[in-house]
ZALUMTOR-355853 format. One line per 3 residues: number of its first residue (from 1); their letters; for each residue x, y, z of C-alpha. Coordinates in pm, 1 decimal. Layout:
BEGIN
NUM> A> X/Y/Z | ...
END
This chain:
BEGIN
1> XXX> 0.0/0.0/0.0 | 119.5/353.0/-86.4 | 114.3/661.6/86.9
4> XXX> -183.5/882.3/-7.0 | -101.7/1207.2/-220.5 | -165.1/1527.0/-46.2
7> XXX> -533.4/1656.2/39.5 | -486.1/1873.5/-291.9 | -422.7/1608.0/-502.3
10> XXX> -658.0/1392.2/-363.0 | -980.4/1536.3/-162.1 | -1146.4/1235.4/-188.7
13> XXX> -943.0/1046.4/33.6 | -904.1/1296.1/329.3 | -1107.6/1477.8/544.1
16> XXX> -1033.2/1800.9/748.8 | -1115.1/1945.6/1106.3 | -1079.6/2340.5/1124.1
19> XXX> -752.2/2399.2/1335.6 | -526.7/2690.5/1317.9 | -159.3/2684.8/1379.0
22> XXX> -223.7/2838.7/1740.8 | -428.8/2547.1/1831.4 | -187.7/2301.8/1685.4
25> XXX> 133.4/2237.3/1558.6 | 197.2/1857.4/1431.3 | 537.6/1919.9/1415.7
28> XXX> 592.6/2055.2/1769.3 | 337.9/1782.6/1951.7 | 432.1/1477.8/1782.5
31> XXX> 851.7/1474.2/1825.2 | 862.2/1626.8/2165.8 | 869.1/1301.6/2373.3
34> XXX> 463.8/1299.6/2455.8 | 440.0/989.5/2197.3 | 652.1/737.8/1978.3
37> XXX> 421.3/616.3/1746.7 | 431.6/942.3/1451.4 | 735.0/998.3/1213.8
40> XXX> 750.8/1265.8/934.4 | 666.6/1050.6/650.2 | 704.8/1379.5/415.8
43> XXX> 781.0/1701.9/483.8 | 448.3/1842.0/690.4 | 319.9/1495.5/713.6
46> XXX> 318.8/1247.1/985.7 | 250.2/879.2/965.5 | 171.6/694.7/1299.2
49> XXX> -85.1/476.4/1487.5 | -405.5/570.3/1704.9 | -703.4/368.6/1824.0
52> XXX> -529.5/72.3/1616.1 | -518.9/251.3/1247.8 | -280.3/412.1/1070.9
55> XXX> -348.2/772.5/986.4 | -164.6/1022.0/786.3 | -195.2/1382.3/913.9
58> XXX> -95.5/1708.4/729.8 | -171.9/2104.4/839.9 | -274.3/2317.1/582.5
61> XXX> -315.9/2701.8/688.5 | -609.1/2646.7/958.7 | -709.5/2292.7/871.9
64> XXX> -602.1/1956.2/964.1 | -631.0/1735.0/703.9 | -605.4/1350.8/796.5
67> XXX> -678.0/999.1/588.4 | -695.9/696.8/770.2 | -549.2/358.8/583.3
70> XXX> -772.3/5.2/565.9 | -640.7/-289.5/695.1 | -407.1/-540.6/491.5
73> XXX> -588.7/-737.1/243.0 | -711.6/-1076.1/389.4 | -413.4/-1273.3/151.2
76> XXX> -155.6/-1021.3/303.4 | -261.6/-1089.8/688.3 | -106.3/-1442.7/745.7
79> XXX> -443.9/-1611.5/737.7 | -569.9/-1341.4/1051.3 | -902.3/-1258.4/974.7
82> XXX> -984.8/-900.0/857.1 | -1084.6/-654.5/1064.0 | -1398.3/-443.2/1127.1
85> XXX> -1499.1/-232.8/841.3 | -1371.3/136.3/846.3 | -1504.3/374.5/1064.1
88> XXX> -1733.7/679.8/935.8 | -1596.9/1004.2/937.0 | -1777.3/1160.8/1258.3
91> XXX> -1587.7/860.8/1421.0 | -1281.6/977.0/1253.1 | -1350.9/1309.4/1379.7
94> XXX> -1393.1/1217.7/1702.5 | -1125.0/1009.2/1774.5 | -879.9/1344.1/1659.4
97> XXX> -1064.3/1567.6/1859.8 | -1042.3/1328.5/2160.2 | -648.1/1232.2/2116.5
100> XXX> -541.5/1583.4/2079.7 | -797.0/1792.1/2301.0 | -909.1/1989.7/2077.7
103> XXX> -1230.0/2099.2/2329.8 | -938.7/2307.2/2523.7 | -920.5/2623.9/2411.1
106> XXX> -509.8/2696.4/2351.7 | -420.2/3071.7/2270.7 | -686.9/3157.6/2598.3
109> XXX> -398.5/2898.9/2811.4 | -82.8/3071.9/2653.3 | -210.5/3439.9/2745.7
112> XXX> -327.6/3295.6/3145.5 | -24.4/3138.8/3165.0 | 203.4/3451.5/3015.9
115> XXX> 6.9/3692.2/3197.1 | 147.1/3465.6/3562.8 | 470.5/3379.1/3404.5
118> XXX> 699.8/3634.3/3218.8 | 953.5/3314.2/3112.8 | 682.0/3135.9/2980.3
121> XXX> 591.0/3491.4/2769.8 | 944.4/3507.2/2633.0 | 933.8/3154.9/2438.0
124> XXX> 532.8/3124.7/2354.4 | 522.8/3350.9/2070.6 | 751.7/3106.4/1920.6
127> XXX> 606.6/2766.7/2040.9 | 217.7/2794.7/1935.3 | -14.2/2512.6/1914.0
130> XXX> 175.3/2265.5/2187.4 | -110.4/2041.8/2329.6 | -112.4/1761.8/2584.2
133> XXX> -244.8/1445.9/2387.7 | -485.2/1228.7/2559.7 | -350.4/866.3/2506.2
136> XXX> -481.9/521.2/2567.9 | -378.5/421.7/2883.7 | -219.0/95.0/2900.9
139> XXX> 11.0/251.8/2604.4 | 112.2/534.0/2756.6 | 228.9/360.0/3094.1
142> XXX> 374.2/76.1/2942.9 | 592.9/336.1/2681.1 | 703.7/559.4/2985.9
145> XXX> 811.4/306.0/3168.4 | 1060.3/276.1/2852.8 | 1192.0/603.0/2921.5
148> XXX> 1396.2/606.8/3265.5 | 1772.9/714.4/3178.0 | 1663.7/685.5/2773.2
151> XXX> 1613.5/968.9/2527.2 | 1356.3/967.5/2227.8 | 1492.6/837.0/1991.0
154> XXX> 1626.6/528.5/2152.9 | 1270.4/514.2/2294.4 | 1098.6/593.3/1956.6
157> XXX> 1330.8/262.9/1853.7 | 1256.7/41.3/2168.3 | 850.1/94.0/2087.2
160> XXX> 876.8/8.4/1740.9 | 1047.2/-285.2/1811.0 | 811.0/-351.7/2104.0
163> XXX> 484.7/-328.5/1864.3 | 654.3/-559.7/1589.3 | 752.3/-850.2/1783.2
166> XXX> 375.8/-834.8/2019.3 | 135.1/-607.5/1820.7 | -69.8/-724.3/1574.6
169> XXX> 44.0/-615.4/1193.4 | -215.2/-321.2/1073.0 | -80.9/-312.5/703.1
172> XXX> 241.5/-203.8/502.8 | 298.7/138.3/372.3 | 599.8/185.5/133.9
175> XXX> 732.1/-160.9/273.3 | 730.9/-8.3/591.5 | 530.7/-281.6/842.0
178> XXX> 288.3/-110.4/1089.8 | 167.7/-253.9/1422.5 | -97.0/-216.9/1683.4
181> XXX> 20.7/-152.9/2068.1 | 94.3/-465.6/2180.8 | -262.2/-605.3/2400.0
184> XXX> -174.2/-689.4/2789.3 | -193.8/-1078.2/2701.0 | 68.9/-1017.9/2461.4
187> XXX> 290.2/-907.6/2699.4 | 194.7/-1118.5/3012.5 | 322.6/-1440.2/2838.8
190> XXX> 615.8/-1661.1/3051.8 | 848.8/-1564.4/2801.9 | 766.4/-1226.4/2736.9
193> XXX> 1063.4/-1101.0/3029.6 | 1326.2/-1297.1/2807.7 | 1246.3/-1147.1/2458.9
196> XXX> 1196.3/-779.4/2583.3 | 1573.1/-874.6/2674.8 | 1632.8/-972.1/2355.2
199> XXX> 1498.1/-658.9/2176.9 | 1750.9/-454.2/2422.6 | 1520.2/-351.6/2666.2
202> XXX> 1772.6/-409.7/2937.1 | 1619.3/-337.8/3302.2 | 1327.7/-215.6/3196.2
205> XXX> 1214.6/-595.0/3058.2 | 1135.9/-705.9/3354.6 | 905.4/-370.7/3467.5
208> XXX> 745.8/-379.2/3126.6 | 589.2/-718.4/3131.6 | 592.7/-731.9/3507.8
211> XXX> 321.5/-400.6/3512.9 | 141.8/-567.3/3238.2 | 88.1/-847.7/3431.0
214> XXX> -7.2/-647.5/3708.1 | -267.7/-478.8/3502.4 | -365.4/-785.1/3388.9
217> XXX> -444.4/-941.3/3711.8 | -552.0/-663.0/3922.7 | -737.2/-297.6/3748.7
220> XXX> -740.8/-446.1/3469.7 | -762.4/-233.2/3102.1 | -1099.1/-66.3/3201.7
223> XXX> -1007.1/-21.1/3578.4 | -693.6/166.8/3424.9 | -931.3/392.3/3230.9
226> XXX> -1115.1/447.0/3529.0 | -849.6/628.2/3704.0 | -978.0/946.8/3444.1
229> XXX> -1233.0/983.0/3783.3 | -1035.3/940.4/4053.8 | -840.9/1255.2/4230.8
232> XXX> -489.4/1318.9/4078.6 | -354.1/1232.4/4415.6 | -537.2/889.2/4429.3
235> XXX> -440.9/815.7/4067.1 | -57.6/889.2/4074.7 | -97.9/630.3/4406.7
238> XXX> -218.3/346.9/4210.5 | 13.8/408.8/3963.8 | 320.4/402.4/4158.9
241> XXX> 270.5/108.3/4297.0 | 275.9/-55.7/3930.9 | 676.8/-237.8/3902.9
244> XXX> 864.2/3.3/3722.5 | 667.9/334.8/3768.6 | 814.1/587.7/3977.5
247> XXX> 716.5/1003.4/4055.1 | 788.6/1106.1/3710.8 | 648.8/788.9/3504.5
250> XXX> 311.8/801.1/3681.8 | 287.4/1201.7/3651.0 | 328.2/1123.5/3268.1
253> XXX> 41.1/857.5/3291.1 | -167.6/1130.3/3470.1 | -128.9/1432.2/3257.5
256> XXX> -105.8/1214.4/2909.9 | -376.4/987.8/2960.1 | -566.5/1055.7/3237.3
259> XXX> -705.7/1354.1/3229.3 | -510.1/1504.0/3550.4 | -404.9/1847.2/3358.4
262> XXX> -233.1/1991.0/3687.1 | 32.2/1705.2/3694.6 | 342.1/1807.6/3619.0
265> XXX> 625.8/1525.0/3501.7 | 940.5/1612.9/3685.9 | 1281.3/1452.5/3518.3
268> XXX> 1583.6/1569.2/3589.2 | 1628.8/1832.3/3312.8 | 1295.1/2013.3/3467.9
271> XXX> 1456.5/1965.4/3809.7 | 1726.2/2211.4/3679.5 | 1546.7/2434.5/3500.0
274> XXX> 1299.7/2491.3/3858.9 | 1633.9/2573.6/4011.1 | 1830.5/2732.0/3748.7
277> XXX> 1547.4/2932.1/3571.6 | 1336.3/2963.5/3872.7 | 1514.9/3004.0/4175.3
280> XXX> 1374.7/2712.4/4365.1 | 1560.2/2661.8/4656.4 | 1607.6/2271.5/4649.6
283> XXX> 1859.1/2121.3/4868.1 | 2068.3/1800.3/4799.8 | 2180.3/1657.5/4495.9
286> XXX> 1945.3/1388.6/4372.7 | 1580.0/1420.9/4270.1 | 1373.2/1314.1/4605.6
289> XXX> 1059.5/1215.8/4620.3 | 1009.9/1531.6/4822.7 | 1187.8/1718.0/4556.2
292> XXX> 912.7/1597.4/4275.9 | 615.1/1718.0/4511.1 | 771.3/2052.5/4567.1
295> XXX> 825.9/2135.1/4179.1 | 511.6/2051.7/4093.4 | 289.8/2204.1/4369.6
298> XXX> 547.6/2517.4/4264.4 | 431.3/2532.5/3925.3 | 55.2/2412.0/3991.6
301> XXX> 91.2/2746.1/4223.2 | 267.3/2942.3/3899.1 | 44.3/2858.4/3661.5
304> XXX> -306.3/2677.1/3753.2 | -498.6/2376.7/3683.8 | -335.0/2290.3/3409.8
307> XXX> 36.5/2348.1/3496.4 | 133.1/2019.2/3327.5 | 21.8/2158.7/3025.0
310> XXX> 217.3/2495.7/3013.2 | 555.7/2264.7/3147.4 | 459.2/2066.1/2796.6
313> XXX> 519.8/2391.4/2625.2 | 842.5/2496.0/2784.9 | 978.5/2139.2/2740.6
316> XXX> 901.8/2130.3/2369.9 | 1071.1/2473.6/2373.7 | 1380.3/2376.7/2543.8
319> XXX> 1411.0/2069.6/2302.4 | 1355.5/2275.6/2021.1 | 1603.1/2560.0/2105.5
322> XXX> 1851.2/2324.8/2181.4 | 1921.5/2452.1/2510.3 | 2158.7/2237.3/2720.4
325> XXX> 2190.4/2299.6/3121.9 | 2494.9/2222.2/3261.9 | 2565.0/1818.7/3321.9
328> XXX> 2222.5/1791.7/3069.4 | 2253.6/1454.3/2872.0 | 2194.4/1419.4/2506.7
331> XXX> 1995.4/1727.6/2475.9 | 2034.0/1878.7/2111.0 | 1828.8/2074.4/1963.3
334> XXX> 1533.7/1978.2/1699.6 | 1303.8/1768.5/1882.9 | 1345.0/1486.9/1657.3
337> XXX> 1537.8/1191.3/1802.4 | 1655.4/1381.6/2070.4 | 1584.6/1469.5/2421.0
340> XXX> 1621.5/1329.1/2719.0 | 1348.3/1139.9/2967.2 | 1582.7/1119.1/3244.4
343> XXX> 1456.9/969.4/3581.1 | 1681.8/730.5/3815.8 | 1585.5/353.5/3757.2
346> X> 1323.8/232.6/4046.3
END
């Protein structure tokens, strides 16, 4: 299967949601480390999975055109049986406006959080459009715990290779193989520790398949989702007691795919930029538990109830700018490959 030609070439095959540059930028969302499913297929487009199907998605002026591929043919599958037909396009709709948020109002967030924040006014003008996706659960938590002492484009890498070996195959584009997130079963399988090993997931093998099982036989996928109700506090709880999921991994979880907008993911790189840029006054030299709650109860008091959001947009900045703090590690600029998600191994 080919890639589809552009929207102009063929209407017919894409659709389009009204969404200026301020309320999105592809470009700036999809490399900066939220998700590792997208890549720049051609230049302004991005190729990826969501909701298992592969989309294409391209910004024109104030539109967002997408087209979303069928499944393999039935002789191309391996004998799997084809899947459900496609879905109309006020599902298609939907499932954008769900994944990237696009009920939140952006430029009204940027001028809130300027108006508190004179740092965050100096770099806006020239980050627009950075959301905070809202991502299936089970893949979110399962990718961040991938991220510990990583950056993203090893990470990018590790989840690729994750989704080919579990996931089921979605179809081929350009000889390029796509994959569905691997399901929980997948992953809970006797050998599954050995051959996340084997794919070079080092530590984090065991933490992968070992929450997965955890999921599996506790919460389970739906109790998961139900953690969208429960009190930031209560959620980030649950999570951390998940193998593998520490401060920052579960604050990830929270703002990226459970609705908890006021949690802010604290790495080490943010660590130095709340003292550095900041002036919080943080004593000792590792990133305490203590530590996490006091940067983000900082910023949830700098700007509001959705600080997590406006620390997306500094992040993406800092990545983008190429900015690197003293004793950062592989931080270079363009947001594509690099960046780090540094957090010490639980």
């Amino acid at each position: 299967m080919k890639l589809r030609d552009a929207p102009s070439a063929c209407p017919s095959l894409w659709r389009c949601l009204p969404c200026p540059p301020a309320e999105l930028r592809l470009d700036l969302v999809l490399s900066s480390g939220q998700t590792f499913r997208w890549w720049e297929s051609s230049p302004g487009a991005w190729t990826g999975v969501l909701g298992g199907r592969v989309w294409t998605l391209r910004q024109e002026r104030d539109r967002l055109w997408y087209t979303v591929y069928g499944d393999e043919d039935d002789d191309d599958r391996d004998g799997r049986p084809a899947e459900a037909a496609k879905p109309d396009g006020a599902e298609t709709d939907r499932v954008l406006r769900d994944y990237f948020q696009l009920d939140v109002g952006l430029p009204a967030q940027y001028r809130a959080w300027g108006a508190a924040d004179p740092l965050f006014r100096k770099v806006a003008d020239d980050f627009p459009g950075v959301r905070v996706l809202r991502q299936d659960p089970v893949e979110c938590l399962l990718s961040f715990i991938c991220t510990s002492n990583n950056h993203i484009s090893r990470i990018t890498a590790m989840i690729e290779r994750l989704c080919r070996a579990f996931g089921r195959r979605l179809c081929r584009l350009d000889a390029r193989p796509f994959h569905a997130f691997p399901s929980l079963s997948a992953l809970t399988g006797a050998d599954a520790e050995a051959r996340l090993r084997a794919l070079g997931f080092g530590y984090r093998a065991k933490f992968v398949s070992g929450s997965a099982r955890a999921i599996a036989e506790g919460l389970g996928v739906e109790g998961l989702r139900q953690l969208r109700t429960v009190p930031y506090a209560e959620a980030r709880r649950v999570l951390c007691a998940l193998p593998g999921v520490g401060a920052k991994v579960a604050d990830c979880v929270c703002l990226m795919a459970l609705d908890k907008a006021e949690a802010v993911p604290v790495d080490t790189h943010v660590w130095r930029i709340a003292r550095q840029r900041y002036g919080m006054a943080l004593g000792g030299r590792s990133l305490t538990a203590r530590a996490h709650q006091e940067i983000g109860d900082f910023f949830r008091g700098l700007w509001g109830p959705r600080a997590g959001w406006a620390q997306a947009v500094l992040f993406c900045a800092d990545l983008r700018q190429g900015q690197q703090p003293a004793g950062s590690r592989d931080r270079a600029g363009g947001g594509r490959g690099k960046g780090s998600h540094e957090e010490e191994p639980p």
